[in-house]
PDB file as gemmi writes it, atoms N, CA and C in Angstrom:
CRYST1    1.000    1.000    1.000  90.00  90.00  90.00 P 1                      
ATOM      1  N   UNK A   1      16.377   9.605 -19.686  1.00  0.00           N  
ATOM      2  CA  UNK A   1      17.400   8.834 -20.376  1.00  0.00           C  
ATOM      3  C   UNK A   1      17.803   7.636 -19.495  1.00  0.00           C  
ATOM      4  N   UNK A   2      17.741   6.530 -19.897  1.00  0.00           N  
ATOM      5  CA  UNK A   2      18.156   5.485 -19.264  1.00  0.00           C  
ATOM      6  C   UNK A   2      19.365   5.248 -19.206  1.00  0.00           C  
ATOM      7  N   UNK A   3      20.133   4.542 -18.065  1.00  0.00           N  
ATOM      8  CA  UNK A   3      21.687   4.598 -18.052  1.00  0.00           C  
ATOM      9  C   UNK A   3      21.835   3.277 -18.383  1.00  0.00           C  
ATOM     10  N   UNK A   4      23.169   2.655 -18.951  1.00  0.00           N  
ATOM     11  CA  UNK A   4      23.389   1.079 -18.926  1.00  0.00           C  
ATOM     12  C   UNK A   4      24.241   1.011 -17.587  1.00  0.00           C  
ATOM     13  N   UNK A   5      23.743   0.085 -16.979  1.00  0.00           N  
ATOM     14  CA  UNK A   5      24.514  -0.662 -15.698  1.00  0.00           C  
ATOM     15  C   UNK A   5      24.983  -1.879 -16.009  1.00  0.00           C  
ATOM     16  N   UNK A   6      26.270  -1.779 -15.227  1.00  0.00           N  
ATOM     17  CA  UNK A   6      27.473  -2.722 -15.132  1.00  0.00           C  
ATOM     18  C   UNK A   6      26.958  -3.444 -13.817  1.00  0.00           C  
ATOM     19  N   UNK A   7      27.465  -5.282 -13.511  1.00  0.00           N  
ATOM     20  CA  UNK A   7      27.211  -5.748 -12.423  1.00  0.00           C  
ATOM     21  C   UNK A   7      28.610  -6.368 -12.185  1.00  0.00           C  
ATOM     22  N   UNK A   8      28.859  -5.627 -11.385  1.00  0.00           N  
ATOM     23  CA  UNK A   8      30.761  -5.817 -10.571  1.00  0.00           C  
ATOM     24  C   UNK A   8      30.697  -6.935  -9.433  1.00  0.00           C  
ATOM     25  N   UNK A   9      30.839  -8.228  -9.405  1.00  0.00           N  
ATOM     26  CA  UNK A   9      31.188  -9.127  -8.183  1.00  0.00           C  
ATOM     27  C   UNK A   9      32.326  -9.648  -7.904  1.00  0.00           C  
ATOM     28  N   UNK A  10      33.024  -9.572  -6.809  1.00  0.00           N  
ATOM     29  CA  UNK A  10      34.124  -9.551  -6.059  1.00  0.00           C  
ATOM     30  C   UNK A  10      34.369 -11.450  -6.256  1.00  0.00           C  
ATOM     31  N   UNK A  11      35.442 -11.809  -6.570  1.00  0.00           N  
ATOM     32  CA  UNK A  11      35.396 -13.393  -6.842  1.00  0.00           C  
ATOM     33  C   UNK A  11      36.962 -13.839  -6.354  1.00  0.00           C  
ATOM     34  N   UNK A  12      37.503 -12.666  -5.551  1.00  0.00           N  
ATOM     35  CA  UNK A  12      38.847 -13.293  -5.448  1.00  0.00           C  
ATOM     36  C   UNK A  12      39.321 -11.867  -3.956  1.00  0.00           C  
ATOM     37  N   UNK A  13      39.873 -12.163  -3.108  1.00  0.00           N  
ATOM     38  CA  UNK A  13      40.059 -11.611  -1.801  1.00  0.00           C  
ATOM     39  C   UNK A  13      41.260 -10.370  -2.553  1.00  0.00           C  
ATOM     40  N   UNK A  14      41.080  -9.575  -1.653  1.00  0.00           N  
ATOM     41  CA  UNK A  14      41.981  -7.997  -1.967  1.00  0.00           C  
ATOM     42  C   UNK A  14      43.518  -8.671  -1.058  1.00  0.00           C  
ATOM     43  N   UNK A  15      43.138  -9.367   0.037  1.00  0.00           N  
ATOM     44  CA  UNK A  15      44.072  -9.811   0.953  1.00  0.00           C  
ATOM     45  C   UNK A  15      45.513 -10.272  -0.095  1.00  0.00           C  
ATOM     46  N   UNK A  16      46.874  -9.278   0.588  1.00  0.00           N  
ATOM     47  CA  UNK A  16      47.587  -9.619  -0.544  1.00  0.00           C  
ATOM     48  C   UNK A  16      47.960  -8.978  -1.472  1.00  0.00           C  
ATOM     49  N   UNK A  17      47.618  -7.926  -1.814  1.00  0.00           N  
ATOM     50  CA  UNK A  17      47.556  -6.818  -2.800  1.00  0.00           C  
ATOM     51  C   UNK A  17      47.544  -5.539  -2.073  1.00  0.00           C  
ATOM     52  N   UNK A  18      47.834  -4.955  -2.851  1.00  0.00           N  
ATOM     53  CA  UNK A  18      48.184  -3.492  -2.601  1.00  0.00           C  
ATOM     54  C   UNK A  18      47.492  -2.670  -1.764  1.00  0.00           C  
ATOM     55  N   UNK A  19      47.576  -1.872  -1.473  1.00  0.00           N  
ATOM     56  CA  UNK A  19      46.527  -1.056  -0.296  1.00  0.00           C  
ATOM     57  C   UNK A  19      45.523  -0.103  -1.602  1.00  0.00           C  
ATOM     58  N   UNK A  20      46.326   0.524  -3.165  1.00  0.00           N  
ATOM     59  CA  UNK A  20      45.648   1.080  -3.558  1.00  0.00           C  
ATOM     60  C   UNK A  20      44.939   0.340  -4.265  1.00  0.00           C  
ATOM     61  N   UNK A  21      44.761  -1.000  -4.001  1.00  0.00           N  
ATOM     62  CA  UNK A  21      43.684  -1.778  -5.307  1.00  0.00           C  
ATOM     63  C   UNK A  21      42.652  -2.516  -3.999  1.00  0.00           C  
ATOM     64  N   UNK A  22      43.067  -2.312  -3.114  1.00  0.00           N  
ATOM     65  CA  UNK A  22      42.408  -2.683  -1.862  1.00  0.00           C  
ATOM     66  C   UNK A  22      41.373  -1.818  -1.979  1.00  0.00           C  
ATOM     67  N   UNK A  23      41.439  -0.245  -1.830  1.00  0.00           N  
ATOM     68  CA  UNK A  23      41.314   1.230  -1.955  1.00  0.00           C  
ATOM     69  C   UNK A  23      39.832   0.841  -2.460  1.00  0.00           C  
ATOM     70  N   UNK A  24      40.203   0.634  -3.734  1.00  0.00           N  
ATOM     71  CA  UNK A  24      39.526   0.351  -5.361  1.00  0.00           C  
ATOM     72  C   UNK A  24      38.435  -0.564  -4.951  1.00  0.00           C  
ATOM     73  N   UNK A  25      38.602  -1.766  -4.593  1.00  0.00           N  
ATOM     74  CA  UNK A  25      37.553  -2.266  -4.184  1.00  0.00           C  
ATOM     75  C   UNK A  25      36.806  -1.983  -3.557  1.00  0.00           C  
ATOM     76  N   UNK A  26      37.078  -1.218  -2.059  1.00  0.00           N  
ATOM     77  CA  UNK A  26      36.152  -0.510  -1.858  1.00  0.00           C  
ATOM     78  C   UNK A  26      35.539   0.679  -1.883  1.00  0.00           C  
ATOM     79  N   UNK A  27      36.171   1.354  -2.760  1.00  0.00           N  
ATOM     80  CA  UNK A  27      35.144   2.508  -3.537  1.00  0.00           C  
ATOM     81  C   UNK A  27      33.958   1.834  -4.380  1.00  0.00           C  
ATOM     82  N   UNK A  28      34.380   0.733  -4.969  1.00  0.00           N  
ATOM     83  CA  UNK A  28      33.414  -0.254  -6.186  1.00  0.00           C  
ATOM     84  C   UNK A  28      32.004  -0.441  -5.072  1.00  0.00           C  
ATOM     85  N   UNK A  29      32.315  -0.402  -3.697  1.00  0.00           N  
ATOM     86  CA  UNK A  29      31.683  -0.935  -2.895  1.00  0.00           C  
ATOM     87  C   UNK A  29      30.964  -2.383  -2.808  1.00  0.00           C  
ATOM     88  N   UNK A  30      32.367  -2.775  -3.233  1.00  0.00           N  
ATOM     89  CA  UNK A  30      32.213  -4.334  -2.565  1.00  0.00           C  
ATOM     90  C   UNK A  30      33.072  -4.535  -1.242  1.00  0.00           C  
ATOM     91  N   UNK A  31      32.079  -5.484  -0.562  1.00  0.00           N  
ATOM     92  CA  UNK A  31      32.860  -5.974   0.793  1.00  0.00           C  
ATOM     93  C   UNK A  31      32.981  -7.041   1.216  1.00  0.00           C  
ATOM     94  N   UNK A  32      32.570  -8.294   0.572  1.00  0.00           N  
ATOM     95  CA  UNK A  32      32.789  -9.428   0.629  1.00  0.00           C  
ATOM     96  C   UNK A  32      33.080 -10.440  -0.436  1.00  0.00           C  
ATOM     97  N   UNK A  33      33.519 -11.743  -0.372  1.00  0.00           N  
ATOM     98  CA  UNK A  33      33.528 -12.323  -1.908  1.00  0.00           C  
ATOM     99  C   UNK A  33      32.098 -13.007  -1.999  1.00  0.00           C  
ATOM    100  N   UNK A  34      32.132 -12.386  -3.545  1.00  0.00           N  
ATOM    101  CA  UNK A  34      30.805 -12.931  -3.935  1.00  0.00           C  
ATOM    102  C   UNK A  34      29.501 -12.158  -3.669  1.00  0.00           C  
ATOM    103  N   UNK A  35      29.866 -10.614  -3.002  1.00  0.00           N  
ATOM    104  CA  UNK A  35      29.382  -9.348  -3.239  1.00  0.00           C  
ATOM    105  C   UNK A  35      28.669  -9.203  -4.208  1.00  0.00           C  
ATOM    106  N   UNK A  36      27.890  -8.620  -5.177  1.00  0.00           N  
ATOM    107  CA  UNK A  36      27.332  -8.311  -6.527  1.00  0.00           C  
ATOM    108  C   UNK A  36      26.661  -6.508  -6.251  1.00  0.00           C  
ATOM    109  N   UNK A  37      27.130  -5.763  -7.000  1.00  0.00           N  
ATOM    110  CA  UNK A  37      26.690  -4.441  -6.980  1.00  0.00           C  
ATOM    111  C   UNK A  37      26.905  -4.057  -8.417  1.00  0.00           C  
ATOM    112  N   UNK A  38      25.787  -3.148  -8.817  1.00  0.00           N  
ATOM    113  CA  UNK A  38      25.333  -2.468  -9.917  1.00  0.00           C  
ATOM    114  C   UNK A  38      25.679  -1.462  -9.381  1.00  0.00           C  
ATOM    115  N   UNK A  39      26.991  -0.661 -11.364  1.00  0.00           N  
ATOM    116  CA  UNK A  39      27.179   0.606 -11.234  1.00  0.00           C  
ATOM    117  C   UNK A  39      26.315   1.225 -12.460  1.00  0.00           C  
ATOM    118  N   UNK A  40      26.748   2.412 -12.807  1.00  0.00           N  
ATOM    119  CA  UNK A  40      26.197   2.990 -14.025  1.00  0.00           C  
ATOM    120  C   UNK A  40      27.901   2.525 -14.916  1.00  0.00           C  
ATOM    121  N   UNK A  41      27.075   2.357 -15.924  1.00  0.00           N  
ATOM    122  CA  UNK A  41      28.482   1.818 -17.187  1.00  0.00           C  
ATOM    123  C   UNK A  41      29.458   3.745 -17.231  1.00  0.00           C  
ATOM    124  N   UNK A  42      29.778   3.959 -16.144  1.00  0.00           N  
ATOM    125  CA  UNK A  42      30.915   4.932 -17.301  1.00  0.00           C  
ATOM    126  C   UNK A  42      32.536   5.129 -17.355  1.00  0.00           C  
ATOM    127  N   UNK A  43      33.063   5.736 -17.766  1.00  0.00           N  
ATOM    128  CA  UNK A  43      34.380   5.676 -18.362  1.00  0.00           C  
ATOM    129  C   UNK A  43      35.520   5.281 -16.504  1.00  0.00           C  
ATOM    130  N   UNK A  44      35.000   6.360 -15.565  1.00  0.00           N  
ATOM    131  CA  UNK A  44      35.281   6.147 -14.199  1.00  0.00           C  
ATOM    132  C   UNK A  44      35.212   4.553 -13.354  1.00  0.00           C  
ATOM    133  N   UNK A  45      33.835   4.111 -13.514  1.00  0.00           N  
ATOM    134  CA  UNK A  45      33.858   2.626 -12.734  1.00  0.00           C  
ATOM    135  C   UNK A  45      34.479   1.609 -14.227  1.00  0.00           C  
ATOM    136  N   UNK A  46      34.450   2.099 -15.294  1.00  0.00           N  
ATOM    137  CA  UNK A  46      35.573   1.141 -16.140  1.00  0.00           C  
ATOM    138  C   UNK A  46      36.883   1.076 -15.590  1.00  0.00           C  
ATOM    139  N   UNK A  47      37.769   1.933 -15.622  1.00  0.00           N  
ATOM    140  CA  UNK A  47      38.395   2.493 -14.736  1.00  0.00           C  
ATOM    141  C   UNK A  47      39.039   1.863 -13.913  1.00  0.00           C  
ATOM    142  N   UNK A  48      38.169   1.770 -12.792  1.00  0.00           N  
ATOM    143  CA  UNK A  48      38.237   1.094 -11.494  1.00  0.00           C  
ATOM    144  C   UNK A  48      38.540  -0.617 -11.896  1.00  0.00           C  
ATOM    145  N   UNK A  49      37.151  -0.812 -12.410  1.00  0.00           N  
ATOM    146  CA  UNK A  49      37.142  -2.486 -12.806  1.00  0.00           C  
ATOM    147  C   UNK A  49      38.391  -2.863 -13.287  1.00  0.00           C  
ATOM    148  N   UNK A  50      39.002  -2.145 -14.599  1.00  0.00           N  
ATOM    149  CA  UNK A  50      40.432  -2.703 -14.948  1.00  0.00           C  
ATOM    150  C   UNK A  50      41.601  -2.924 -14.226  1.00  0.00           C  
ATOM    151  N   UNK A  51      41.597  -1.819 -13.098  1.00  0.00           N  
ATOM    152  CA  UNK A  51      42.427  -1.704 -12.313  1.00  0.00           C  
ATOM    153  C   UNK A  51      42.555  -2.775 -11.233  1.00  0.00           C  
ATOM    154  N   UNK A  52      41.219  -2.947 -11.359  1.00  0.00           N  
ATOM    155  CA  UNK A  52      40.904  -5.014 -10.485  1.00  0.00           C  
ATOM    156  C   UNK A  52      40.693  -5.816 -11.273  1.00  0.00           C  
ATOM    157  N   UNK A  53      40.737  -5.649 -12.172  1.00  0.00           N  
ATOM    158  CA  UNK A  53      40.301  -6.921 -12.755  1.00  0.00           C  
ATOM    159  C   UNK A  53      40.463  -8.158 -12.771  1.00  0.00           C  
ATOM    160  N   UNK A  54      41.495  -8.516 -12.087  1.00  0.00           N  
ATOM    161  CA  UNK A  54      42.364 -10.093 -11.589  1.00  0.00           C  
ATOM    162  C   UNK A  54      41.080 -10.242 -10.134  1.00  0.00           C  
ATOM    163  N   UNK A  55      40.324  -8.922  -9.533  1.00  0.00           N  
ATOM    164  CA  UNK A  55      39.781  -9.906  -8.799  1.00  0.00           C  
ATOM    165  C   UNK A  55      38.137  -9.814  -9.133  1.00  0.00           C  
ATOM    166  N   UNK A  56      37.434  -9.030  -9.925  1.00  0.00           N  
ATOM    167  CA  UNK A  56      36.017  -8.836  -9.864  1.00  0.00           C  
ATOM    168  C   UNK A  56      35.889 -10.034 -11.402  1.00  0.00           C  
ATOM    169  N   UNK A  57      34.276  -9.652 -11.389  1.00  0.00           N  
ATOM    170  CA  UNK A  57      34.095 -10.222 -12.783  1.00  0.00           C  
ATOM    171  C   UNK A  57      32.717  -9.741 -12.805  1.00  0.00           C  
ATOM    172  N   UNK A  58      32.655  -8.802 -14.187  1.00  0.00           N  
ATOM    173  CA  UNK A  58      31.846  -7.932 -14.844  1.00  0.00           C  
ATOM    174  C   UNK A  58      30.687  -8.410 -15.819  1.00  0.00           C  
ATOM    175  N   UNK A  59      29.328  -8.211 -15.105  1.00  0.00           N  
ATOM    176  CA  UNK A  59      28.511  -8.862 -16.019  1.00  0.00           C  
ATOM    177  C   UNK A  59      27.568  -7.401 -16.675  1.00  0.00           C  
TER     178      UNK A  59                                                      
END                                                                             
């Protein structure tokens, strides 16, 4: 079964924000801006993404 993957890149610094959205980013495992990492699309890294969403951007 094939999974759909999400591509999460970091476009705006955690610096400034909260420690738990700090957290978040790096569970997403991004570590720099302009990072790019593929997850599997599910309900969990949705999740996450919304919870950043002021700094990633989801392709």
């Amino acid at each position: 079964m094939v999974h759909k993957m999400i591509k999460v890149t970091l476009i705006k610094s955690a610096i400034g924000y909260s420690k738990r959205q700090k957290n978040t980013v790096k569970a997403l495992g991004l570590r720099r801006l302009g990072y790019t990492i593929e997850h599997e699309d599910t309900p969990v890294i949705r999740g996450m993404v919304r919870k950043v969403s002021h700094l990633v951007r989801v392709e």
